[in-house]
N, C-alpha and C positions, 0 to 999 in steps of 0.2 A: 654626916653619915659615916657609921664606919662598920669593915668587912676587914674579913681575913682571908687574905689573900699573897701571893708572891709579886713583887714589885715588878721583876723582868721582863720586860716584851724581847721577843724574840731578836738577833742580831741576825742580817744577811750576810755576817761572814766575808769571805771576797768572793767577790764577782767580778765580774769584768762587760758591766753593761757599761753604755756609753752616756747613758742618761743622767745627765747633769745636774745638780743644784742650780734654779733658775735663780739669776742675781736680779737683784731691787734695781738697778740702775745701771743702763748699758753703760759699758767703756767702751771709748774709743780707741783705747792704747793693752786694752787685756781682753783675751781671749778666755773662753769659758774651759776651754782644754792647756790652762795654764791653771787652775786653781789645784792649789794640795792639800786645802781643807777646806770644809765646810760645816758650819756650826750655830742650833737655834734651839731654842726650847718654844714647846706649846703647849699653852698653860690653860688645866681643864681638862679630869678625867673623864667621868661618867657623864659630866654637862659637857655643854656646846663647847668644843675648845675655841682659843684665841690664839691668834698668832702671835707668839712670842719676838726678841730682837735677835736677829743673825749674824753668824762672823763668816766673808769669806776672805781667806787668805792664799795670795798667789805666788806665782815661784819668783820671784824678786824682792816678795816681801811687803807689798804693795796689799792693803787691806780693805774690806770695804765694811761696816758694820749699816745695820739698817734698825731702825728701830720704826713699830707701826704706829699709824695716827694717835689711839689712843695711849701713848705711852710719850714723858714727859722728853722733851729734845727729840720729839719725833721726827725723822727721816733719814736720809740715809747722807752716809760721814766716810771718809778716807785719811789714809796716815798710811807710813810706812816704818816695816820692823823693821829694824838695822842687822845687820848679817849674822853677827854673833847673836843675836835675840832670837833669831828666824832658826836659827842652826839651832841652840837649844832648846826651842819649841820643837824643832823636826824630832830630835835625839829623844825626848820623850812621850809624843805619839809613835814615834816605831820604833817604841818597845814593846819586847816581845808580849808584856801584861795587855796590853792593846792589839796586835797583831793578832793574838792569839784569843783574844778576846773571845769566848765558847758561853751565850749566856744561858745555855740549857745546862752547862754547867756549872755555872755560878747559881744558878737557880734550886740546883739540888743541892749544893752548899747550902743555900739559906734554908731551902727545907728539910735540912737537917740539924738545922739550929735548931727551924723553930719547933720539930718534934722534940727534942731534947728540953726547950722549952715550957712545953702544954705538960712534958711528966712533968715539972717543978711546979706548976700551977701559974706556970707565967708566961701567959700569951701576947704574943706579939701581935698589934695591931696598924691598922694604915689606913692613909686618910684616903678617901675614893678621888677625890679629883688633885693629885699629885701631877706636875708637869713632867712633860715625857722629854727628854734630853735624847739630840741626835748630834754623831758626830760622823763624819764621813773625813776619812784622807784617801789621797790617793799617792801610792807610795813610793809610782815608778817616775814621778812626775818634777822630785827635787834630788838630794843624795840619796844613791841605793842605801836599802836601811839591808841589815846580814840575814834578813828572810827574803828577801826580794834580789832578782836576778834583774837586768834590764830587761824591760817585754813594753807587753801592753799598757799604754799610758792612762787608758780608763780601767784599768783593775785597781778597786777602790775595796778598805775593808768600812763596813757601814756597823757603828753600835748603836740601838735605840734602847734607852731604859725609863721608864716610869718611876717617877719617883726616886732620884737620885739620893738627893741630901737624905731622905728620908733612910733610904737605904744603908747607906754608908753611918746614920747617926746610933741605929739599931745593929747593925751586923760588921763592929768595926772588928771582927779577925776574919773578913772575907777580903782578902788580899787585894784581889782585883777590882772590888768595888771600892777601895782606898784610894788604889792607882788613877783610876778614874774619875774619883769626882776631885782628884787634885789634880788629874787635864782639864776637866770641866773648867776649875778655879784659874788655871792658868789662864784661858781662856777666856775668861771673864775681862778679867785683869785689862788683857788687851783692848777692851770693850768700852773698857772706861779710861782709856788714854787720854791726855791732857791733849795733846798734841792730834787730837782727828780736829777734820775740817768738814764743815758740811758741803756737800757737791750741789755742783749750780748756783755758788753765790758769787 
């Protein structure tokens, strides 16, 4: 099925609640107020969603991804970034294209395309059940990044968007949505390390 519509579910911006990303698998050795990111897609607009595989990463570097039953090397895996990895991971979620992350504003960028587009007689279309992409850092929690003062260790900026790739493959001079889905990519990357271990063997 398909609709026209704008891809963006709204971001929460920064807040500073203390409500966590629940992890797959307690640790005995990390704290849930030690994590500086957290990262999952779920896949399934309009139909029933499914729970997608998640990353969280903590302030040592120390990783956990989880992947659910019906997904192949199902459960959940550990590895650790090395400092300089973890450092260049941090350096590019807090950037400012991320910090600043305003999706009601990138939302009017794209629906400014796509009026520009429907004059040319060319509309832009999207598939209805696109996976929603969330990424949560919290940014007072590893190196200050140059927007963040030291404070509150749960002031986290939260993006969710709908339909990332999609996004990004149709409205590639929307700056922020470039930015993004090549954190997304990084992100990934880390996901499929050679080097994760399954936990509990």
């Amino acid at each position: 099925m398909i609709f026209y519509t704008i891809q963006g579910i709204t971001s929460q911006g920064i807040s500073t609640s203390a409500e966590l990303p629940p992890l797959s698998v307690a640790s005995d050795t990390h704290q849930q107020d030690t994590v500086i990111v957290y990262y999952r897609e779920t896949l399934g607009g309009t139909r029933e969603a499914l729970e997608g595989a998640s990353l969280t990463i903590f302030s040592d570097g120390y990783i956990q991804v989880h992947r659910p039953p019906y997904m192949k090397q199902a459960g959940s895996y550990k590895a650790y970034l090395e400092p300089n990895a973890l450092d260049n991971l941090w350096h590019m979620l807090t950037d400012r294209k991320i910090l600043e992350f305003d999706s009601t504003l990138v939302r009017n960028k794209i629906q400014e395309i796509k009026q520009q587009q429907r004059a040319l007689l060319a509309p832009v279309e999207s598939i209805s059940d696109a996976p929603s992409t969330l990424i949560e850092i919290y940014p007072n929690r590893y190196k200050s990044s140059e927007m963040f003062e030291p404070g509150d260790s749960n002031t986290k900026k939260n993006i969710s968007w709908r339909g990332l790739k999609w996004t990004a493959e149709h409205f590639s001079s929307v700056e922020e949505i470039q930015y993004l889905i090549s954190v997304q990519q990084q992100l990934q990357v880390i996901m499929q390390r050679a080097d994760l271990k399954k936990l509990n063997e």
